[in-house]
C-alpha positions as CSV (number, residue, x, y, z in Angstrom):
1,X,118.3,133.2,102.9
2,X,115.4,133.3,105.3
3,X,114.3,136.3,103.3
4,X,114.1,134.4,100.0
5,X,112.5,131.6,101.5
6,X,109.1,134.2,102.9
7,X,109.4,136.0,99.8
8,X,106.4,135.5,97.6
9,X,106.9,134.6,94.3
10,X,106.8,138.5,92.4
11,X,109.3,140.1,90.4
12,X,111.2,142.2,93.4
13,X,112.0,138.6,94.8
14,X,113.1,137.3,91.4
15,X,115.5,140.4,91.0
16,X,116.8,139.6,94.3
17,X,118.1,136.4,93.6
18,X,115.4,134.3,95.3
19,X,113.8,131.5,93.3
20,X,110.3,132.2,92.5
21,X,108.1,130.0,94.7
22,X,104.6,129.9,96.0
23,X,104.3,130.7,99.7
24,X,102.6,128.0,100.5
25,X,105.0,125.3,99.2
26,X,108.0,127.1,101.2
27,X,105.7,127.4,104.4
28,X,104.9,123.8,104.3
29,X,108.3,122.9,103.6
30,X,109.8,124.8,106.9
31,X,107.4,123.3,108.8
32,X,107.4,119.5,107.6
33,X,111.1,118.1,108.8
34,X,113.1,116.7,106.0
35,X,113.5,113.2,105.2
36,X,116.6,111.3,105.9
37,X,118.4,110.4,103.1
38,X,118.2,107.6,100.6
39,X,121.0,104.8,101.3
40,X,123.7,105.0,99.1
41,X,124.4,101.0,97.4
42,X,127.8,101.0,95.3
43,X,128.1,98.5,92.8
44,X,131.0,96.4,94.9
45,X,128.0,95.5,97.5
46,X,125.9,93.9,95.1
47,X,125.1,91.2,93.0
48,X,123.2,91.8,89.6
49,X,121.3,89.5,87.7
50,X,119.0,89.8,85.1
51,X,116.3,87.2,84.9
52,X,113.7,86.1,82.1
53,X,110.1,87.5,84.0
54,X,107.3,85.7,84.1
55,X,103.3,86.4,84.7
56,X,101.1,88.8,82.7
57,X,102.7,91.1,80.4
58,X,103.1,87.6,77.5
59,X,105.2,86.6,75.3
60,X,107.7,89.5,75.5
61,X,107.6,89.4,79.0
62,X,108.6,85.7,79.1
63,X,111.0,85.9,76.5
64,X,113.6,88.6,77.7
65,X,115.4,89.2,80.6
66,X,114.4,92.2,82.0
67,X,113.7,91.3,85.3
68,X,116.4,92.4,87.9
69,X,117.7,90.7,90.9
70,X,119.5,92.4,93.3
71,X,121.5,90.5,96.1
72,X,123.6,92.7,99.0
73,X,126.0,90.4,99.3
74,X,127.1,92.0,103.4
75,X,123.6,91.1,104.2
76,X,122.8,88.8,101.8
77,X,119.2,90.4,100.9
78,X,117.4,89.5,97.6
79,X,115.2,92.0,95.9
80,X,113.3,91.1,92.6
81,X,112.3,94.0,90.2
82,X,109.8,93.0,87.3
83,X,107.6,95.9,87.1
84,X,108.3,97.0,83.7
85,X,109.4,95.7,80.1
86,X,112.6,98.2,81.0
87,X,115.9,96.6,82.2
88,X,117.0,99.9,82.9
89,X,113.8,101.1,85.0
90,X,113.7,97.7,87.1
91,X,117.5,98.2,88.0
92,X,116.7,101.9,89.2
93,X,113.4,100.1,91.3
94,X,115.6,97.6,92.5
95,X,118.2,99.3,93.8
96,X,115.6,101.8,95.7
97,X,114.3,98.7,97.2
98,X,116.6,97.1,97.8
99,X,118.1,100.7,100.0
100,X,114.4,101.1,101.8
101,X,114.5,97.6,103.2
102,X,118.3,98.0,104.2
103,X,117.5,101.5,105.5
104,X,114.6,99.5,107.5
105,X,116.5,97.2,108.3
106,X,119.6,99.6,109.9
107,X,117.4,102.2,111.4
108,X,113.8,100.6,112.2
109,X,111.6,103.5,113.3
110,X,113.6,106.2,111.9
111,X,114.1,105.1,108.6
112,X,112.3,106.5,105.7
113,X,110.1,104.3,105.0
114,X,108.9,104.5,108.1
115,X,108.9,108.2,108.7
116,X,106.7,108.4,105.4
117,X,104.1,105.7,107.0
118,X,104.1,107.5,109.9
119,X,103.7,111.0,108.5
120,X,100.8,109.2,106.1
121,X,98.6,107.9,109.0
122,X,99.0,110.6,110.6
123,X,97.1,112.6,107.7
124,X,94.6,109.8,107.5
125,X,93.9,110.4,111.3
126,X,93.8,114.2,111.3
127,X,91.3,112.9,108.0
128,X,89.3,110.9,109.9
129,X,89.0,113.4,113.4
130,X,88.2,116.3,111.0
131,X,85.1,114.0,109.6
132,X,83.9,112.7,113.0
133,X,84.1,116.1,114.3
134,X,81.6,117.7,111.0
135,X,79.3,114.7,111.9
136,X,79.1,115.5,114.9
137,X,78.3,119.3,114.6
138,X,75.4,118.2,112.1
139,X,74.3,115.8,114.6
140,X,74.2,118.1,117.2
141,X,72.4,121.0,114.8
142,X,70.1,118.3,114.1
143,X,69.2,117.3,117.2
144,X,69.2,121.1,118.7
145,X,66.5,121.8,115.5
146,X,63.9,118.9,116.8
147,X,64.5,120.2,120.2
148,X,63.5,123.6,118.9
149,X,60.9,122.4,117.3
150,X,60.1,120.0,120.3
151,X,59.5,122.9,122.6
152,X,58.0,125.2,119.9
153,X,54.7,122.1,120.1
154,X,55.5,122.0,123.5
155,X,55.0,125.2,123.7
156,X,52.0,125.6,121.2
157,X,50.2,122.8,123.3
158,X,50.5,124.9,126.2
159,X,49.2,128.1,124.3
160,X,46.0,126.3,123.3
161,X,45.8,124.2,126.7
162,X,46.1,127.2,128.8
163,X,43.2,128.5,126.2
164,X,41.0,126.2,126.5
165,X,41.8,126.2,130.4
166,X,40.5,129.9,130.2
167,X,37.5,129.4,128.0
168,X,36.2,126.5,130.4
169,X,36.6,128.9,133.3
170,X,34.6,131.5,131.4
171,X,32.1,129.0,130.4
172,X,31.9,127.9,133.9
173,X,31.8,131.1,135.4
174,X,29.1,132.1,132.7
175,X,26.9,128.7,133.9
176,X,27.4,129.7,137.6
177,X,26.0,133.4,137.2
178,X,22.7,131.9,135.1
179,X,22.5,129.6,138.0
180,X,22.8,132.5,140.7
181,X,20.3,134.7,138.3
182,X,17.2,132.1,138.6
């Protein structure tokens, strides 16, 4: 199994009975832990009703019912499911809601809901470090280039002030030997 899950996606790995995937997608996967389940709901738990919707979406919004209300009648949670003209898409919605917050509310910090936020600001932070630190290292090229070219003046002003230094001790010594010649 291991073998099928490292194989790269070519026809030797095909023949052997592994599913073609991309190497990435299986790396990533072994080293990302799996998610916990989605909560179960059976129909005996819950009270269904179907609701006339109201706000944008007009007149055939407020005129059917597609709007789904879901009550768990152990807990006695209400979830409301409105977000499209589809009974059958706002029951699915529903009922997902409806098992993340009693998955929340069951498990807390290892729920799914709240391994996905977690997992997400983590990204956002590794995000975020990875910009600072590319800032930084232009900032820091940046600053080492005026240095560079700091010194290089510095060090151009020293050329021509140790020059000048030189031609007023020539021109000195020139003005003393006229001097010593009279």
């Amino acid at each position: 199994m291991l073998g099928c899950l490292l194989a790269r996606t070519s026809r030797s790995a095909i023949r052997d009975g592994c599913q073609a995937r991309s190497t990435f997608h299986v790396l990533a996967s072994l080293n990302e832990k799996a998610l916990p389940p989605r909560r179960k709901i059976t129909d005996d738990e819950i009270e269904e009703a179907f609701l006339k919707g109201s706000g944008p979406g007009g007149q055939k919004i407020n005129k059917t019912s597609s709007a789904v209300q879901l009550k768990h009648i152990p807990t006695g949670i209400v979830v409301k499911s409105q977000h499209t003209r589809s009974r059958e898409q706002n029951r699915k919605y529903a009922r997902q809601l409806l098992g993340e917050k009693l998955d929340e509310m069951e498990n807390g910090d290892m729920s799914r809901t709240a391994i996905k936020n977690e997992r997400a600001s983590q990204k956002k932070a590794r995000a975020k470090k990875k910009s600072r630190q590319k800032y930084r290292k232009l900032d820091e090229e940046k600053a080492k280039l005026q240095d560079g070219e700091a010194k290089s003046e510095v060090d151009h002003e020293s050329e021509q002030d140790g020059q000048s230094m030189l031609e007023e001790q020539a021109s000195d010594e020139r003005i003393q030997e006229t001097r010593q010649d009279r």
